[in-house]
Structures are given as structure tokens and as C-alpha cells.
MIVEXLO-209615 format. One record per atom (N, C-alpha, C, O): x negated, y, z negated; residue in one letter; residue number from 1. Coordinates in nm, 4 decimals. Layout:
! MIVEXLO-209615
[node [X Y Z] "A" NUM]
...
! end
This chain:
! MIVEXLO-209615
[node [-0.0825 -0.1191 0.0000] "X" 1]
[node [0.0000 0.0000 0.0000] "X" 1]
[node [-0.0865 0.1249 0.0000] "X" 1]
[node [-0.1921 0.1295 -0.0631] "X" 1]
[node [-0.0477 0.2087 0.0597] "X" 2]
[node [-0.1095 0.3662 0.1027] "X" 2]
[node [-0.1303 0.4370 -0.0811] "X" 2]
[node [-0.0474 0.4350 -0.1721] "X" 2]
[node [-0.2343 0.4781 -0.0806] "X" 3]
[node [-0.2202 0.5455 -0.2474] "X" 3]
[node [-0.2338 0.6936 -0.1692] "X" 3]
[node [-0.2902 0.7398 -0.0700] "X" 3]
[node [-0.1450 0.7382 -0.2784] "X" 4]
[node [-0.1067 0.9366 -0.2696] "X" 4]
[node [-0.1587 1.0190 -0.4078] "X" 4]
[node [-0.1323 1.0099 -0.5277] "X" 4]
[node [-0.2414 1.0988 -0.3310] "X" 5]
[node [-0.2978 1.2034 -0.4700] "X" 5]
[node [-0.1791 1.2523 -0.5375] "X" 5]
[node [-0.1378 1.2224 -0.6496] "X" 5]
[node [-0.1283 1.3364 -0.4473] "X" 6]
[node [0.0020 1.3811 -0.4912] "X" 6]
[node [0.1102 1.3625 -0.4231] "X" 6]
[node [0.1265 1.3622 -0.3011] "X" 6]
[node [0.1974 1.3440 -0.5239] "X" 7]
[node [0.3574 1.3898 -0.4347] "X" 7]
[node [0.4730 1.4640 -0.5157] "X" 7]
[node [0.4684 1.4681 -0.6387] "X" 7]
[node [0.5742 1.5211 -0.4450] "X" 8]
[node [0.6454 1.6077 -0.4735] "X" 8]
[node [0.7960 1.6028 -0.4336] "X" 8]
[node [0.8438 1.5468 -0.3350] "X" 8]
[node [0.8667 1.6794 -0.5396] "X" 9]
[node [1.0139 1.6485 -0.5439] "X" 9]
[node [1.0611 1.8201 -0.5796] "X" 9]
[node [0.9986 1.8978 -0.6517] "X" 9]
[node [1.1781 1.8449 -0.5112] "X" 10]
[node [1.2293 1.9482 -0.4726] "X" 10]
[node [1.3864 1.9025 -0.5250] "X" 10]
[node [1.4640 1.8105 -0.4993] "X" 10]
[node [1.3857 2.0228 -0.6140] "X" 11]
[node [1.5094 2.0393 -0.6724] "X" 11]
[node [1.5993 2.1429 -0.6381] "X" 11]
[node [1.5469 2.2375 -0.5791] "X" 11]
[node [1.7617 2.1526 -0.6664] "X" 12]
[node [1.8108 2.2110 -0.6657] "X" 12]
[node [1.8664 2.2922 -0.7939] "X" 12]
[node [1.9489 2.2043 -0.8184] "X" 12]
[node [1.8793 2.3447 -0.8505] "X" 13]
[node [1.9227 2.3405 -1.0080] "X" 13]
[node [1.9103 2.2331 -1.0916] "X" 13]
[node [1.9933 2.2053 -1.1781] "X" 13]
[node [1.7912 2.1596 -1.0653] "X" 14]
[node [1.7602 2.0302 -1.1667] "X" 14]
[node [1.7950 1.9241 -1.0950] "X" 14]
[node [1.7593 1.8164 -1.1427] "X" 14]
[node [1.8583 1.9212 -0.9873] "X" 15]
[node [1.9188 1.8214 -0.9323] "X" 15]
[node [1.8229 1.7650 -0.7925] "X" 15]
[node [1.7566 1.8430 -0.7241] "X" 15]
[node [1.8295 1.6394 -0.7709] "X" 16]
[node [1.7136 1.6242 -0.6608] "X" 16]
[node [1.7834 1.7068 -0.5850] "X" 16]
[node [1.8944 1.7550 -0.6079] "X" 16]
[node [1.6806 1.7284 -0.4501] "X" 17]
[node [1.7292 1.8223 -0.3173] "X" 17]
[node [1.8158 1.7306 -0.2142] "X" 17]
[node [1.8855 1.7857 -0.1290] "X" 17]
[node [1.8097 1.6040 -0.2236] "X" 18]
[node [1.9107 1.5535 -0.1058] "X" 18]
[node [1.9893 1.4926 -0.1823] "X" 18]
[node [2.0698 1.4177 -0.1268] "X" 18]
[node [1.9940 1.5044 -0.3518] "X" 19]
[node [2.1495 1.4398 -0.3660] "X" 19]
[node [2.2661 1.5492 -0.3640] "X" 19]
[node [2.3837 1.5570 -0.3284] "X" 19]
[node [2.1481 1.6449 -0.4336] "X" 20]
[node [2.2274 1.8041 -0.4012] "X" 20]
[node [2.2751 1.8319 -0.2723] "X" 20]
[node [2.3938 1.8639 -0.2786] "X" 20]
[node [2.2327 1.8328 -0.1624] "X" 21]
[node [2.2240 1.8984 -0.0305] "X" 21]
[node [2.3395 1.7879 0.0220] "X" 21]
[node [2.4183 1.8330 0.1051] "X" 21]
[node [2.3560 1.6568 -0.0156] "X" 22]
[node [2.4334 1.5706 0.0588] "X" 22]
[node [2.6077 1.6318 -0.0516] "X" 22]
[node [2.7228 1.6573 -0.0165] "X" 22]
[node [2.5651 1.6316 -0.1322] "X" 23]
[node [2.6818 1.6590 -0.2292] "X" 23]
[node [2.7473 1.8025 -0.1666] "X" 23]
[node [2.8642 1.8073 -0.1284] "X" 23]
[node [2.6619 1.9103 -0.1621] "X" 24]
[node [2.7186 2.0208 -0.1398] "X" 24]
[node [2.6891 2.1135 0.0451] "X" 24]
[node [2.6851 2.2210 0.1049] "X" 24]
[node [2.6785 1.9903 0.0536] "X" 25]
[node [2.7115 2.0529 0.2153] "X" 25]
[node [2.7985 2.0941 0.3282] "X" 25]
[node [2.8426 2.0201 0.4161] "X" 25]
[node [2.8168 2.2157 0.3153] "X" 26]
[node [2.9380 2.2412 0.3868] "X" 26]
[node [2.9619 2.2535 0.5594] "X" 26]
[node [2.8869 2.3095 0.6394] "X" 26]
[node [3.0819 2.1873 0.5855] "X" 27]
[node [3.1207 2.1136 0.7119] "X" 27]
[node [3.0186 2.1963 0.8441] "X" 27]
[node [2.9846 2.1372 0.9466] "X" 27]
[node [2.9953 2.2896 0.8241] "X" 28]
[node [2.9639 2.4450 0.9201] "X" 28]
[node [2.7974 2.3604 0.9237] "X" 28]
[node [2.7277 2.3791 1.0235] "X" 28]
[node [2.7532 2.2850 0.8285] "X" 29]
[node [2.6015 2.3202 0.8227] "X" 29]
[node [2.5740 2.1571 0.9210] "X" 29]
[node [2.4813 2.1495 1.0016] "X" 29]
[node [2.6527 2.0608 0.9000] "X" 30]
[node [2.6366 1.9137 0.8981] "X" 30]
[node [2.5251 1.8962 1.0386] "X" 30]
[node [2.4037 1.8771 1.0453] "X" 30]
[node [2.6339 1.9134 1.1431] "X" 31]
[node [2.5217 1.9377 1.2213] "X" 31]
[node [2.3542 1.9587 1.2270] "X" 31]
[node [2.2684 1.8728 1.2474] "X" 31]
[node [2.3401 2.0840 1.2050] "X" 32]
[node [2.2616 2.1752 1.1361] "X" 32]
[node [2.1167 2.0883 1.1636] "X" 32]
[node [2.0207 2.0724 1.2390] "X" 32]
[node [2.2067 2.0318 0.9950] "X" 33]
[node [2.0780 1.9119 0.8895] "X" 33]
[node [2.0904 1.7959 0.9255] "X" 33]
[node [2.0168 1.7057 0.8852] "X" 33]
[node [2.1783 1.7815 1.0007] "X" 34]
[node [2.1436 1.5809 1.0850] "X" 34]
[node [2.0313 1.6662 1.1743] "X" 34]
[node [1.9296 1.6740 1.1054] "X" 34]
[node [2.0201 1.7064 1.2516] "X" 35]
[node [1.9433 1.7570 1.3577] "X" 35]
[node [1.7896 1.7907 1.2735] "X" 35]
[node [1.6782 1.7542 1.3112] "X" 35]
[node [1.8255 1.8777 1.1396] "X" 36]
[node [1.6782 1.8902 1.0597] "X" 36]
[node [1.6364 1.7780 1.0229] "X" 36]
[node [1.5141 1.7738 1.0094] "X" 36]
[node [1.6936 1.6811 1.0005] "X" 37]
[node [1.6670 1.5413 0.8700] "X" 37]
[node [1.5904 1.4564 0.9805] "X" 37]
[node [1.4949 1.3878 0.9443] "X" 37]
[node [1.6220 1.4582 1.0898] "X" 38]
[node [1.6177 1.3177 1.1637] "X" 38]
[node [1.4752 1.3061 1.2368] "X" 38]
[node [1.4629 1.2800 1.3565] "X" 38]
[node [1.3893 1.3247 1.1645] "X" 39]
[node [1.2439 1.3100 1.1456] "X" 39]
[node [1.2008 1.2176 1.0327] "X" 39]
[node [1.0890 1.1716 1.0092] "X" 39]
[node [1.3150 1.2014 0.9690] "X" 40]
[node [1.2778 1.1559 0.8319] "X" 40]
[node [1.3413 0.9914 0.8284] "X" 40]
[node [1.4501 0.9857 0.8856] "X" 40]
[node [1.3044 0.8892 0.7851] "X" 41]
[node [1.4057 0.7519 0.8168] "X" 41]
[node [1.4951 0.7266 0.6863] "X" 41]
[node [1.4587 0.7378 0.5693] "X" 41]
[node [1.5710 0.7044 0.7158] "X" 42]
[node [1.7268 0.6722 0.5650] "X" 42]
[node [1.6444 0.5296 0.5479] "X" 42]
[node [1.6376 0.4487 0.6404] "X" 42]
[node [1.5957 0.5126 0.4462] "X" 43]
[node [1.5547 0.3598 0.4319] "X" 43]
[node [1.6723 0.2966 0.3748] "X" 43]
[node [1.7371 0.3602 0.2916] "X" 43]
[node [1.7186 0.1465 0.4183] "X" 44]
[node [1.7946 0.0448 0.4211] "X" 44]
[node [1.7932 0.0162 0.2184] "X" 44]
[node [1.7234 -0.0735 0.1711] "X" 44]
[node [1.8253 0.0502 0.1849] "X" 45]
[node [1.8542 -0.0128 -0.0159] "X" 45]
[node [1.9680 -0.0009 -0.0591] "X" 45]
[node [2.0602 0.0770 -0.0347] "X" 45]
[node [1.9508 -0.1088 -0.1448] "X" 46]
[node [2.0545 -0.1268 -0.2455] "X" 46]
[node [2.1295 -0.0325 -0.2700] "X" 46]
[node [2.0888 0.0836 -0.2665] "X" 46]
[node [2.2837 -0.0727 -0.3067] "X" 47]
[node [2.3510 0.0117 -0.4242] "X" 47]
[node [2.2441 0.0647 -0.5529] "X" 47]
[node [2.1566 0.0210 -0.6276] "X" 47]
[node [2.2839 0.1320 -0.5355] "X" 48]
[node [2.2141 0.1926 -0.6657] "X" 48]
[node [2.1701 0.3572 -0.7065] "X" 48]
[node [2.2231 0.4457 -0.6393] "X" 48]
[node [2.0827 0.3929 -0.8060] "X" 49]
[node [1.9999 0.5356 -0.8416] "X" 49]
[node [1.9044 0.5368 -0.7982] "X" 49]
[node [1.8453 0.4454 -0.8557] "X" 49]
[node [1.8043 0.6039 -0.6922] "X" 50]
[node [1.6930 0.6567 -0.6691] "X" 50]
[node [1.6375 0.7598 -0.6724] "X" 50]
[node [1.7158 0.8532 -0.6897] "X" 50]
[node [1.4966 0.7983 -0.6601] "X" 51]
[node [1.4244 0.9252 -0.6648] "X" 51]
[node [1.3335 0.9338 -0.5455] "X" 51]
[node [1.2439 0.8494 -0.5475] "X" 51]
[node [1.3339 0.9794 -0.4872] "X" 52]
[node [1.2902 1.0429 -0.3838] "X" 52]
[node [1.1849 1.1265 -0.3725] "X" 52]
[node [1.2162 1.2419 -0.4017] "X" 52]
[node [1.0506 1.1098 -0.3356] "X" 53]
[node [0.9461 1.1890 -0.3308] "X" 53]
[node [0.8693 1.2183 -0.1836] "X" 53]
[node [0.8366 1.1241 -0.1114] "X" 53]
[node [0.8465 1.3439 -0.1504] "X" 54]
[node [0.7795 1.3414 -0.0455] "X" 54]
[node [0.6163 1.3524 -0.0313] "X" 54]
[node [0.5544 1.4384 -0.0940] "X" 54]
[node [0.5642 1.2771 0.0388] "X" 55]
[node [0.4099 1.2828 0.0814] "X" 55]
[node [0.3585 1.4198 0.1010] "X" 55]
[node [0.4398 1.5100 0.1209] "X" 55]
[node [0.2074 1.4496 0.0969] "X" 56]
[node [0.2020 1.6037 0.1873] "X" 56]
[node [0.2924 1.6186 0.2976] "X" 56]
[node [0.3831 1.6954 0.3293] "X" 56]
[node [0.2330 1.5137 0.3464] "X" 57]
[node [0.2777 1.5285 0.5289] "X" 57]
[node [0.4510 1.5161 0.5150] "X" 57]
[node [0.5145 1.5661 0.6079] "X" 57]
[node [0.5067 1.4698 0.4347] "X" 58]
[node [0.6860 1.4880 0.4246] "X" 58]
[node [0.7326 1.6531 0.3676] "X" 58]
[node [0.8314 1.7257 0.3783] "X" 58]
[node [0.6183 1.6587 0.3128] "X" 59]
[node [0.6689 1.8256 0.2275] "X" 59]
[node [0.6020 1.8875 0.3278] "X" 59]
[node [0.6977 1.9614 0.3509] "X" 59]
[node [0.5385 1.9150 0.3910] "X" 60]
[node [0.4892 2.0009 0.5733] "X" 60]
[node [0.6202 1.9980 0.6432] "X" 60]
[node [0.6883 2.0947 0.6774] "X" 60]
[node [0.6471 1.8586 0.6606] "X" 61]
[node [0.7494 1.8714 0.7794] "X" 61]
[node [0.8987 1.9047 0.6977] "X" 61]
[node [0.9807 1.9583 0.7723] "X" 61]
[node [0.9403 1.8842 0.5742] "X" 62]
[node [1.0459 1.9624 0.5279] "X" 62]
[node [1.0407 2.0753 0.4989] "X" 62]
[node [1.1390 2.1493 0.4972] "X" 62]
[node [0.9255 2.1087 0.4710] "X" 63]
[node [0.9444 2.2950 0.4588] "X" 63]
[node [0.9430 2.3727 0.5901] "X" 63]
[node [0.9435 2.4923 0.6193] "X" 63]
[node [0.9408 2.2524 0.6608] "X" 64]
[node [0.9433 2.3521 0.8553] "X" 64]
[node [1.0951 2.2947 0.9245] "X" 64]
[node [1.1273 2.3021 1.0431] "X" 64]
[node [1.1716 2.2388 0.8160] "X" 65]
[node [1.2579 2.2034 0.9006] "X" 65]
[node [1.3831 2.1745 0.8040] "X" 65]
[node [1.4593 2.2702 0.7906] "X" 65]
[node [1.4098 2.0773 0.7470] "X" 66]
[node [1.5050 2.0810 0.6527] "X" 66]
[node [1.5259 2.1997 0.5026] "X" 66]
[node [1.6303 2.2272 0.4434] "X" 66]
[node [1.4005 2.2440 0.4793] "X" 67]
[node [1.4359 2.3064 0.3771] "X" 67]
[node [1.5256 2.4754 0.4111] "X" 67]
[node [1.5902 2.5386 0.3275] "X" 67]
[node [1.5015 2.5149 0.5590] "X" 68]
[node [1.6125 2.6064 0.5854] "X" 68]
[node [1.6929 2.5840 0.5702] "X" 68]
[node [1.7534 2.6538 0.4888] "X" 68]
[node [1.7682 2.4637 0.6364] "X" 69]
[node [1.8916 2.3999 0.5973] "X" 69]
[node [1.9482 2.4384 0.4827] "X" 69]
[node [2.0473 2.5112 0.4876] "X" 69]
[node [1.8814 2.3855 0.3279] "X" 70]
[node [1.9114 2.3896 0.2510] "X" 70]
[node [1.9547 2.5452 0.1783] "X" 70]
[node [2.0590 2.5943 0.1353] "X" 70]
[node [1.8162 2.5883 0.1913] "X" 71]
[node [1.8099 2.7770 0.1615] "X" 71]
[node [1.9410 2.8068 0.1991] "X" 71]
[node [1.9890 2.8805 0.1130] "X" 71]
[node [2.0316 2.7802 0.3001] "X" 72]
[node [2.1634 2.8567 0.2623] "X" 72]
[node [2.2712 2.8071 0.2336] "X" 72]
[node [2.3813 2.8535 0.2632] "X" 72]
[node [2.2372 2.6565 0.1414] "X" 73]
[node [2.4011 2.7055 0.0682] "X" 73]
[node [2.3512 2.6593 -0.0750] "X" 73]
[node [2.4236 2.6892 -0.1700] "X" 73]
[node [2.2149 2.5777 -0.1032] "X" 74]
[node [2.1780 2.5608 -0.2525] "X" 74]
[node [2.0515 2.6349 -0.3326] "X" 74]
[node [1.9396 2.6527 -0.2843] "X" 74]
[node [2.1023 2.6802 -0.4876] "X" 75]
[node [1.9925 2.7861 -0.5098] "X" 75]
[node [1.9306 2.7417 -0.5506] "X" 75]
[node [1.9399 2.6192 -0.5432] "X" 75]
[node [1.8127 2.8010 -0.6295] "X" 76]
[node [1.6999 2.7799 -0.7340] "X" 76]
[node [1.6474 2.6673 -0.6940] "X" 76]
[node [1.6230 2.5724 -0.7684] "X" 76]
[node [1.6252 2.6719 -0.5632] "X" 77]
[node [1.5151 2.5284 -0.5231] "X" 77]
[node [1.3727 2.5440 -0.5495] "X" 77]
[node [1.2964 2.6299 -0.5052] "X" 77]
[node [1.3493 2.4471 -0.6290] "X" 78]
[node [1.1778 2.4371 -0.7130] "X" 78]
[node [1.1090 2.3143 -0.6250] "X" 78]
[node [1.1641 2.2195 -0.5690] "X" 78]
[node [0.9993 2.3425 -0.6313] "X" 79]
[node [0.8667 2.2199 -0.5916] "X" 79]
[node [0.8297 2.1986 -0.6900] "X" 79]
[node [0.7877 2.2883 -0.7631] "X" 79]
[node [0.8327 2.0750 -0.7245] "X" 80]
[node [0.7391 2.0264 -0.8568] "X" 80]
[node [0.6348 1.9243 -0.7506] "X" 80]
[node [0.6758 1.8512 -0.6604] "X" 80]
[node [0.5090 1.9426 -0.7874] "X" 81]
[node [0.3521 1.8002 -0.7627] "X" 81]
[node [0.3791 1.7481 -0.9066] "X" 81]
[node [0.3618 1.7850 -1.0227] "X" 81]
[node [0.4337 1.6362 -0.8336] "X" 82]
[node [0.3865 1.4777 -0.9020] "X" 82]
[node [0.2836 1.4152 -0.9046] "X" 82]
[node [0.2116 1.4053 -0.8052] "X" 82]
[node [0.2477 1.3429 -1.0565] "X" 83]
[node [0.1508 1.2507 -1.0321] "X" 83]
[node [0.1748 1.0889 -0.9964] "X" 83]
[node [0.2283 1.0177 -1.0813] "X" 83]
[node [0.1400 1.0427 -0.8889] "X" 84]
[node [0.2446 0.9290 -0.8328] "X" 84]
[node [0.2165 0.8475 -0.9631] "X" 84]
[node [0.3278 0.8244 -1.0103] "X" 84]
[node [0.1228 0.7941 -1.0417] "X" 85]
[node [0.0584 0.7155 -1.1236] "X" 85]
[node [0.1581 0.7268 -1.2373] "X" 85]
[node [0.1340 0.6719 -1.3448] "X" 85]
[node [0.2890 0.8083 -1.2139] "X" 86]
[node [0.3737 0.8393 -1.3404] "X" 86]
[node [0.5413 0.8421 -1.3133] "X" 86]
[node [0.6311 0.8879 -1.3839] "X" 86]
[node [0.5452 0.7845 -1.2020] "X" 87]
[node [0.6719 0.7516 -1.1450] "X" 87]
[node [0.7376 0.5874 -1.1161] "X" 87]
[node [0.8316 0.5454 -1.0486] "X" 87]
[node [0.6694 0.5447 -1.1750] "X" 88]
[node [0.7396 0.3953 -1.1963] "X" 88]
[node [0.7250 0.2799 -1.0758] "X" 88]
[node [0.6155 0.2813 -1.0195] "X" 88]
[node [0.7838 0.2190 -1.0473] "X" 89]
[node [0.7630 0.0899 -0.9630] "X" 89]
[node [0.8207 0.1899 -0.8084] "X" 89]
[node [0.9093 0.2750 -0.8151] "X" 89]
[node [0.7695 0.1645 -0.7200] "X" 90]
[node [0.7925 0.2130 -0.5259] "X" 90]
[node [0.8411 0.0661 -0.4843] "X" 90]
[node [0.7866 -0.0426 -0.4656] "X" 90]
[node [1.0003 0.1294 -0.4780] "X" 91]
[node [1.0763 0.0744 -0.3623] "X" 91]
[node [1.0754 0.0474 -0.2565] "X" 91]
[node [1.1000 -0.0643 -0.2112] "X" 91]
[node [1.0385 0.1730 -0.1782] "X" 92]
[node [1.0305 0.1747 -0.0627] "X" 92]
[node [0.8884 0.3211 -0.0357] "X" 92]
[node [0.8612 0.4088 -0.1177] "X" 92]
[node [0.8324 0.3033 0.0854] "X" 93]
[node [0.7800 0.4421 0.1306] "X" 93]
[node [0.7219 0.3918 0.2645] "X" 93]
[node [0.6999 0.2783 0.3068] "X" 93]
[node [0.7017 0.5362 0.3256] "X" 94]
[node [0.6723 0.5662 0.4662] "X" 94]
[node [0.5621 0.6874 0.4539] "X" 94]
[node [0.5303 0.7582 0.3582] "X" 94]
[node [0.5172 0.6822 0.5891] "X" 95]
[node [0.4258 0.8514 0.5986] "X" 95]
[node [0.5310 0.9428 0.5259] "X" 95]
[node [0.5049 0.9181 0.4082] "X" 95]
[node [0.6293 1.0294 0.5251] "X" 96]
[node [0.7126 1.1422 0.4513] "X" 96]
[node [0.7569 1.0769 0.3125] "X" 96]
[node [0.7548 1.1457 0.2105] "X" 96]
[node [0.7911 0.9628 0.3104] "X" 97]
[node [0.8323 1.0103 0.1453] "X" 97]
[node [0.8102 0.8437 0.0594] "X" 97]
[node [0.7850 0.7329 0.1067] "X" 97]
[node [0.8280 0.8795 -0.0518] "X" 98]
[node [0.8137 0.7590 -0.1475] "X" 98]
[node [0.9292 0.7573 -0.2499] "X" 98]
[node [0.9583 0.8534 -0.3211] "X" 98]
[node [1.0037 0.6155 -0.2496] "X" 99]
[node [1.1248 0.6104 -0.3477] "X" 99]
[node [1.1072 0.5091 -0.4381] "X" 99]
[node [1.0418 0.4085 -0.4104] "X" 99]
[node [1.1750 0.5323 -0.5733] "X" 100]
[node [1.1661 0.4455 -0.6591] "X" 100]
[node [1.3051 0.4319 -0.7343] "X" 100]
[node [1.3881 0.5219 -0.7208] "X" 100]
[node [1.3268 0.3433 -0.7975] "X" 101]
[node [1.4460 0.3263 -0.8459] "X" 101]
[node [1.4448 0.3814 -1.0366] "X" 101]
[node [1.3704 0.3484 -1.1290] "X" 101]
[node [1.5794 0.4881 -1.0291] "X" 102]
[node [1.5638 0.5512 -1.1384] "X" 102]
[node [1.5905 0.4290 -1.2814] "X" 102]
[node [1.5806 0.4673 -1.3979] "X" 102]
! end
């Protein structure tokens, strides 16, 4: 498996950025952000809670593309760098992002 110095998770008011962004997206934008997102792959999992982290190279290409999206309809979006070594067992990951089950 690929090891990552860092990685990073983008919030909305405390809330991850795509459970937020899927929760509060309004009909006008949908378009929009299928068209921004679809650089990125929906990995195939379980029912369940996950967390979501992006690679450098996933936080490059979302801040050039999905995170406009977001900027207009959710506020107080924060970047936090993670230390991957402190996020628990990886589910799944790709070049853009790394998930684990909460």
C-alpha cells in the first residue's frame, strides 16, 4: 500500500465536506458538482460510516474544481492536515483520497 505524509479532510461546520455537500445541495447546483466530482471515483462499500481523506494530489485537484462547488451554498469550510498514522484501519484508497471506516 502507497504510504502518505499527509492527508487532509475538509469540513463544513464540523461536518465532513461531502457528507455536508451531498446533504445540502441544492437542485440548481447538482449538475454543477457531478461535472466537478467526476475526477474523483465513488468507491464500491458497504452500508455503513466513513471518513474520507484526500491525498495532496486529491486536495490540488479539489481545490481547482469541486471546492467552488461547494463555496456557494456551505460555510466555514476548514482544511485540517492529518496525520495518516492516526486515522485507523484504510478501507479503501486511490491517488485522490483515502477512506476508513468511522
Amino acid at each position: 500500500m502507497t504510504t502518505y505524509k499527509t492527508l487532509y479532510r475538509y469540513t463544513s461546520n464540523g461536518e465532513g465536506i461531502f457528507s455536508a455537500g451531498k446533504r445540502l445541495l441544492p437542485e440548481s447546483l447538482v449538475d454543477e458538482a457531478w461535472e466537478a466530482r467526476k475526477w474523483m471515483p465513488k468507491p464500491s462499500l458497504p452500508e455503513g460510516e466513513y471518513r474520507f481523506f484526500l491525498t495532496e494530489k486529491g486536495k490540488v485537484q479539489y481545490e481547482s474544481t469541486l471546492l467552488k462547488v461547494h463555496q456557494k451554498y456551505l460555510s466555514n469550510i476548514k482544511m485540517e492536515e492529518i496525520d495518516p498514522h492516526t486515522i485507523g484501519e484504510i478501507v479503501y484508497h486511490d491517488e485522490w483520497q483515502v477512506v476508513v471506516k468511522k
